[in-house]
C-alpha positions in Angstrom: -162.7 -59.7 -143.4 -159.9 -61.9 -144.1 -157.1 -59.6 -143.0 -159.1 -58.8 -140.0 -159.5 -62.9 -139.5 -155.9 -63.5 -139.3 -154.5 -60.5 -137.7 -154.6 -61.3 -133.8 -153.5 -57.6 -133.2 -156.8 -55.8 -133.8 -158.9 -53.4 -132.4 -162.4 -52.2 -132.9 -164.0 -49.6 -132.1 -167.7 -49.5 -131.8 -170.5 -46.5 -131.2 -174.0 -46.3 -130.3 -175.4 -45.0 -133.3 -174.5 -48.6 -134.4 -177.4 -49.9 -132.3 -180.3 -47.4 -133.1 -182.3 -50.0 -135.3 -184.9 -53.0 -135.2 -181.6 -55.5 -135.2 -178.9 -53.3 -133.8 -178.3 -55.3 -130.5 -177.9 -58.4 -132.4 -175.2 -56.7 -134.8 -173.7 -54.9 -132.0 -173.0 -58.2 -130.2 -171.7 -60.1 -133.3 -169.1 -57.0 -133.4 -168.3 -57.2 -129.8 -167.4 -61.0 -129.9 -165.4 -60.8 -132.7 -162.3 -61.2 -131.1 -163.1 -64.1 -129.0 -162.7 -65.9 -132.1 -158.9 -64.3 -133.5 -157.8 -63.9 -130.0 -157.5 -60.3 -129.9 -157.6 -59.9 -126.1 -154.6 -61.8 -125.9 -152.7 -59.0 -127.4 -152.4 -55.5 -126.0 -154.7 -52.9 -127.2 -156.7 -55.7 -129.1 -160.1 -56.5 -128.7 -163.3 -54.3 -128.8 -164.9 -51.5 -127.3 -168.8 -49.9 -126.6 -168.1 -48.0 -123.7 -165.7 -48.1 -120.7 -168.7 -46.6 -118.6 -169.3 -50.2 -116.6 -165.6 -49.7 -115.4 -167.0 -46.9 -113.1 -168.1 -50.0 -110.5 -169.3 -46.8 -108.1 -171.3 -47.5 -105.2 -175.0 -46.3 -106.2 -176.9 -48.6 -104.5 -178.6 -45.6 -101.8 -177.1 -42.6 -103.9 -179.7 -44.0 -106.7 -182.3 -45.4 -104.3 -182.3 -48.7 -105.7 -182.5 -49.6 -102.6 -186.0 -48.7 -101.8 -187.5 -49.3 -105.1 -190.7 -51.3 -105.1 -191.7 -54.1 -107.6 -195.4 -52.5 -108.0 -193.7 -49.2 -109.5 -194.6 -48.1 -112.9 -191.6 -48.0 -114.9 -191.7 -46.0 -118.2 -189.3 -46.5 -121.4 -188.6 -42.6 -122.6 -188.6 -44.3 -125.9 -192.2 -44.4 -126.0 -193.1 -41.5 -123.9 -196.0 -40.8 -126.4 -197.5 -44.4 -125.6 -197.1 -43.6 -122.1 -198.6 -40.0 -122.5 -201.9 -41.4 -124.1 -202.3 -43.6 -121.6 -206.2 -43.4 -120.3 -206.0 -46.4 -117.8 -203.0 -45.4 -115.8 -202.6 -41.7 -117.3 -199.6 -39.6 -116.1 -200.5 -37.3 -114.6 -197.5 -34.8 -113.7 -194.3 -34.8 -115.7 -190.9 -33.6 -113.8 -188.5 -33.1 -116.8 -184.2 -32.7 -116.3 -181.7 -33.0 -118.1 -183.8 -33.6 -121.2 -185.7 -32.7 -124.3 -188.2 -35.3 -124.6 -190.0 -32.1 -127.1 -187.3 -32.9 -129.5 -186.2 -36.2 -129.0 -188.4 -39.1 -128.3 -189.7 -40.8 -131.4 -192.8 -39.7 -133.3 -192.9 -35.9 -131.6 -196.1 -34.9 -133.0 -198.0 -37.7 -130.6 -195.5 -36.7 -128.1 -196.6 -32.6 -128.5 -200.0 -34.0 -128.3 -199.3 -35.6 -124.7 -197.4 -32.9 -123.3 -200.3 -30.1 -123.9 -202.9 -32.2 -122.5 -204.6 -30.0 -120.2 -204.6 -32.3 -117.4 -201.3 -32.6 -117.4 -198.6 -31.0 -114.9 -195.4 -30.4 -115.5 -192.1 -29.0 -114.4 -189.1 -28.3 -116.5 -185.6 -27.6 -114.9 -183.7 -25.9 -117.7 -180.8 -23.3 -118.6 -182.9 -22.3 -121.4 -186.1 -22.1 -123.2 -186.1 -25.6 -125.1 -189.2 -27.0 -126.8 -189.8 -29.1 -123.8 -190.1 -25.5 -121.5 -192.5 -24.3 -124.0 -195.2 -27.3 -122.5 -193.9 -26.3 -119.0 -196.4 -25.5 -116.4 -193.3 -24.1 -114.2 -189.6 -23.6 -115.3 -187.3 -23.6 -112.9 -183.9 -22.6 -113.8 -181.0 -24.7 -113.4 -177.1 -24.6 -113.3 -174.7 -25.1 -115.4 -171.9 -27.7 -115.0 -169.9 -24.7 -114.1 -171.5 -23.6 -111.4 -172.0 -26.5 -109.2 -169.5 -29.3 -107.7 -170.1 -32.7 -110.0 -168.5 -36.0 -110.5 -167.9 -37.5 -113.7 -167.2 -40.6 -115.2 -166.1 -41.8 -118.6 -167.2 -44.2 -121.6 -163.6 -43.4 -124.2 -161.1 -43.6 -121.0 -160.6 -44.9 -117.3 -160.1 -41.3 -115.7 -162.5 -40.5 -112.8 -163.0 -36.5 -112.8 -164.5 -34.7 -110.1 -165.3 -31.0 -111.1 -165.5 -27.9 -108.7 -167.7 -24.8 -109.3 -165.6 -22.2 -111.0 -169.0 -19.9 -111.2 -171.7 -18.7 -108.6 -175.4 -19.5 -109.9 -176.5 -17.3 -112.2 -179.6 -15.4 -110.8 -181.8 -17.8 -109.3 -180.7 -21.0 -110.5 -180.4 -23.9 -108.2 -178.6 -27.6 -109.0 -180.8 -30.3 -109.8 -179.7 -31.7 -106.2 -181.4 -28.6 -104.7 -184.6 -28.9 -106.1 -184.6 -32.6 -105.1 -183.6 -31.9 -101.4 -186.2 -29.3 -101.2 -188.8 -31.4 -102.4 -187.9 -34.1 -100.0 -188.1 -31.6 -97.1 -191.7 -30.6 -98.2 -193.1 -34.2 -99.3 -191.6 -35.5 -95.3 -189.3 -37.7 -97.2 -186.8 -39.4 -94.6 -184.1 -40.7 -96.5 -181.0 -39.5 -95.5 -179.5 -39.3 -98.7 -181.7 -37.1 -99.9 -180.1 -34.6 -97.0 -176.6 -35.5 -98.3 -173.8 -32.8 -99.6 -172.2 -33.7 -102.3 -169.0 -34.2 -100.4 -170.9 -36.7 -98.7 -172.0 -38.4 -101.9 -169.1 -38.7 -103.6 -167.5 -40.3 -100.0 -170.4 -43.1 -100.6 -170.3 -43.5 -104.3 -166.8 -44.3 -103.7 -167.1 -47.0 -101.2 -167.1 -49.6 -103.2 -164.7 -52.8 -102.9 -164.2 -53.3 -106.8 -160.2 -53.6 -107.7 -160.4 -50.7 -110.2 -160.6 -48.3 -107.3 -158.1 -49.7 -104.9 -155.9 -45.9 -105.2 -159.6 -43.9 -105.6 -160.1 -41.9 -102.5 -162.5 -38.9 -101.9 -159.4 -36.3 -100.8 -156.7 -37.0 -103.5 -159.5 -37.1 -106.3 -161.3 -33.2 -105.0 -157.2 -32.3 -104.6 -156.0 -33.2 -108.4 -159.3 -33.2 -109.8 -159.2 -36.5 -111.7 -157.5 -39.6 -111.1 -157.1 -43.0 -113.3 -158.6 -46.6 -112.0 -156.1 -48.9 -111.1 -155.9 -50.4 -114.6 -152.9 -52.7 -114.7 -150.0 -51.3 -116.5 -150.5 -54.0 -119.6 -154.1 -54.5 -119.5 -155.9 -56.8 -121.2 -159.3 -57.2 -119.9 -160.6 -61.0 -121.2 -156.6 -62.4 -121.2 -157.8 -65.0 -118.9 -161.5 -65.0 -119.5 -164.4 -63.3 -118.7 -166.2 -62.3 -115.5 -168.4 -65.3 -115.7 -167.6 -67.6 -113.3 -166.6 -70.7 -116.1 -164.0 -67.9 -117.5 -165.6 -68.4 -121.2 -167.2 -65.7 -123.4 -170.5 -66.7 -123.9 -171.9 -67.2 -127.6 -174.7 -68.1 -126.8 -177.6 -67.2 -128.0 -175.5 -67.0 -130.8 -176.3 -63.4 -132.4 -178.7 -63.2 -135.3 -179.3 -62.0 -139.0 -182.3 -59.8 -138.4 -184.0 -58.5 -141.1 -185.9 -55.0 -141.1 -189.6 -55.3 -141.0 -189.6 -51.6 -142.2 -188.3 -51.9 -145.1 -188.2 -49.5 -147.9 -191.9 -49.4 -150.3 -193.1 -47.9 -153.1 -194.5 -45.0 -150.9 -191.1 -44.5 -149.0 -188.1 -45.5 -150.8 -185.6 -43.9 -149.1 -183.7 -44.7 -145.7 -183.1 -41.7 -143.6 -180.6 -41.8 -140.9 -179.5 -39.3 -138.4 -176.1 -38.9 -137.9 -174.5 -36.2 -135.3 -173.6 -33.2 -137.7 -170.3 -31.4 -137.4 -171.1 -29.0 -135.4 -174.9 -29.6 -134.3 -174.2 -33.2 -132.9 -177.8 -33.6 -130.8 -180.2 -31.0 -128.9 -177.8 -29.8 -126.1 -176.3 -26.6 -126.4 -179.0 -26.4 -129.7 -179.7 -22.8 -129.1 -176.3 -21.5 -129.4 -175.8 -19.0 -132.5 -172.1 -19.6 -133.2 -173.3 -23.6 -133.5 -175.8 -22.9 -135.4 -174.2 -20.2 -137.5 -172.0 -22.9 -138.2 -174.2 -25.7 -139.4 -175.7 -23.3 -142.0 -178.3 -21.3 -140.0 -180.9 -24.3 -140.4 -181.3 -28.1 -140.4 -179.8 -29.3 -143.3 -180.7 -33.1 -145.2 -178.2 -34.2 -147.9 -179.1 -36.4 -150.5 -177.2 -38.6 -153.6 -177.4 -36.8 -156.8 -179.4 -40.1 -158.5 -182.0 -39.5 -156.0 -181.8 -36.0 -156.6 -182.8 -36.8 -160.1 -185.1 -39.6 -159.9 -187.4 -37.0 -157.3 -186.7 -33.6 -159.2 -184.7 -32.1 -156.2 -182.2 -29.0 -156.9 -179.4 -28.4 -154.8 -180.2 -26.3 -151.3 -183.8 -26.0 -152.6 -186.5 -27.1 -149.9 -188.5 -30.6 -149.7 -190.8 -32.1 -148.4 -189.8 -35.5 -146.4 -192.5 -37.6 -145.2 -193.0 -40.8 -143.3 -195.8 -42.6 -141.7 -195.8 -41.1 -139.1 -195.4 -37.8 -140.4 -193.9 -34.9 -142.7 -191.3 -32.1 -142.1 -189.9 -29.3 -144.4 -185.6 -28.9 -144.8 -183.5 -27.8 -146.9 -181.6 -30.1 -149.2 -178.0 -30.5 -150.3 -177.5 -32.8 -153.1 -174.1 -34.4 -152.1 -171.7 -37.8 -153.1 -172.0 -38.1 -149.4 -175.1 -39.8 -148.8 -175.3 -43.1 -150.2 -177.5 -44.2 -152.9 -181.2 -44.7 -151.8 -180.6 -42.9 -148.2 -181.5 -39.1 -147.0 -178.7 -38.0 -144.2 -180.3 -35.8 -141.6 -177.3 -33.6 -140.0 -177.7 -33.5 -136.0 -180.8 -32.7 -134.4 -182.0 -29.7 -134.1 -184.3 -27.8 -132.1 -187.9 -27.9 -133.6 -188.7 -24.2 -133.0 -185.1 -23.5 -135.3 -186.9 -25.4 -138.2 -188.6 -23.4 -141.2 -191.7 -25.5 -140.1 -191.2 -25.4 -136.5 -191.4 -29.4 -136.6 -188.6 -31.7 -135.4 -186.7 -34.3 -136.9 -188.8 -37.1 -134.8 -191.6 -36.1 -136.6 -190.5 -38.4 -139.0 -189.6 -41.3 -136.0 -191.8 -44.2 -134.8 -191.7 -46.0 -131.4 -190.7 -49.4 -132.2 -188.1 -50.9 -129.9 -185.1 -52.7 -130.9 -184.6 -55.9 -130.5 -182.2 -56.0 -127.1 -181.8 -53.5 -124.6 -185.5 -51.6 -125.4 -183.7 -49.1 -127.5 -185.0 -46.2 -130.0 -184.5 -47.4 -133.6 -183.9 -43.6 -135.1 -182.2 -45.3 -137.6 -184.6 -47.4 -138.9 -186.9 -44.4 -140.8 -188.2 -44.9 -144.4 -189.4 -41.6 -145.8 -190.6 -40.1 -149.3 -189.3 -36.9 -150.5 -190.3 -34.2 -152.7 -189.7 -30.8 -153.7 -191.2 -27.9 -151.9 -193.3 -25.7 -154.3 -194.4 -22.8 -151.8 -192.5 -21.8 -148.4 -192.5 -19.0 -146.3 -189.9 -18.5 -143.8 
């Protein structure tokens, strides 16, 4: 702390996995306006970073229909889809799934399971594969890969705009998500031209936009090189003379806070687990593929301190139980330096159907909210363990 306190030429680099707990916004921001206060964005390369995502200024105000949103629409956090799901006064009922695993990934799966076989409910899953979430599916319909349709991408770690052209036809009968969307416009007498766009046409609109980091961005040169930087200026330093707001200052205030867990570690759970992306199995994309999988040991993996090892009668890659409040999963366990004292590391998510009990890691997960930005608090689980006496695999 005191090297960093009077060392102007600093830089720090922050994630998201930071932020996945009952106080993370608050400690996120206290990070972030660090160098307000040693003057780090005075110096090149100082500072602090999340994300350069909100650099990407594109125009998505009709490509997103924001434009014709209405104040009376529902609007669900994923973060507690199984709240949502239960719902008997406003129930949901039809469920159009992309781009996702909610199966696997939204907190406290076993209320989420629950929701998605409700009887009642209809849903639609557009998928390159069989997930969890396509087992609940009333109707899959297959979907492309990023190599087989045109896309444009953004960034959060740099300030390059890509734009990516199909190097692959659609395999079988699988159609872009912007196909099934169009068509479903067509047959629900949508009339919003945007949904009858191309996506040469998109990309033309997304990039009309009169923000000074895409002053050399046009829609020809970027299709023709296939990415091209935003006009950052050669020594950029973002905050050198202020922020955005209109007074020029970065704003402390509400000054961040100290926020204490209220779940905090019991007699009946005395471990913190947290979930870390694993080195090869990092989250549920691309969780079905062998050589990944091969990799990370053939299974989901925990690790745990060799004093807590111990104190609970675990043996190294034996199997345990691990149980929460909200509910209990089986995995094997590796008893390793690398996980602190008093914490379980779980390695990367994993399919649930991959698991020797066929249960997910968000088994374990509750739907509490952190305390900015509505987030999931995945690291924030207190959990028992104990060895596994009987298993069958």
């Amino acid at each position: 702390a005191l090297a960093y306190g009077s060392t102007k030429e600093t830089f720090i680099r922050t994630s998201y996995g930071l932020t996945r707990n009952e106080s993370g916004g608050n400690a996120l921001r206290a990070i972030t306006l660090l160098p307000a206060l040693t003057g780090a964005w005075t110096v090149l390369g100082g500072g602090a970073m999340l994300s350069t995502s909100d650099a990407f200024a594109l125009n998505k105000t009709r490509y997103s229909g924001l434009d014709r949103v209405k104040d009376d629409v529902r609007v669900i956090n994923m973060s507690q889809l199984a709240l949502a799901l239960e719902d008997k006064q406003e129930p949901i009922k039809a469920l159009f799934v992309f781009n996702s695993n909610p199966a696997v990934i939204a907190p406290d799966s076993s209320r989420v399971l629950k929701g998605l076989g409700r009887e009642d409910l209809f849903t639609v899953v557009l998928e390159h594969f069989q997930t969890d979430t396509a087992d609940y599916a009333d109707y899959i319909l297959p979907a492309t890969t990023f190599l087989e349709h045109d896309d444009l991408y953004s960034a959060y770690g740099n300030f390059n705009l890509q734009w990516a052209k199909a190097v692959l036809e659609p395999y079988a009968e699988a159609k872009p998500n912007s196909w099934v969307f169009q068509d479903l416009a067509k047959r629900l007498d949508l009339d919003n031209e945007v949904l009858n766009w191309s996506a040469d046409e998109i990309i033309t609109d997304l990039l009309d936009t009169d923000d000074a980091l895409f002053a050399n961005i046009n829609a020809t040169e970027l299709k023709e090189k296939g990415h091209l930087k935003l006009s950052v200026p050669e020594n950029y330093k973002p905050f050198e003379n202020g922020s955005a707001f209109p007074d020029k200052k970065i704003c402390f205030s509400p000054s961040p806070k100290q926020l204490p867990f209220k779940l905090q570690t019991n007699e009946n759970y005395p471990l913190r687990l947290i979930s870390p992306p694993g080195k090869h199995m990092v989250n549920s994309s691309m969780g079905n593929i062998q050589s990944l999988l091969d990799a990370s040991g053939g299974e989901p993996q925990v690790l745990i301190n060799p004093n807590d090892a111990a104190k609970f009668a675990i043996t190294d890659q034996s199997y345990t139980n691990i149980t929460s409040a909200q509910g209990s999963i089986r995995r094997k366990t590796l008893i390793s330096e690398q996980a602190p004292q008093g914490t379980v590391i779980a390695l990367g998510l994993w399919w649930s159907k991959l698991a020797p009990d066929k249960k997910g890691l968000n088994e374990l997960s509750n739907e509490t909210l952190t305390d900015l930005g509505g987030g999931s608090t995945f690291g924030n689980i207190v959990v028992h363990i104990e060895p596994t006496h009987s298993i069958t695999l």
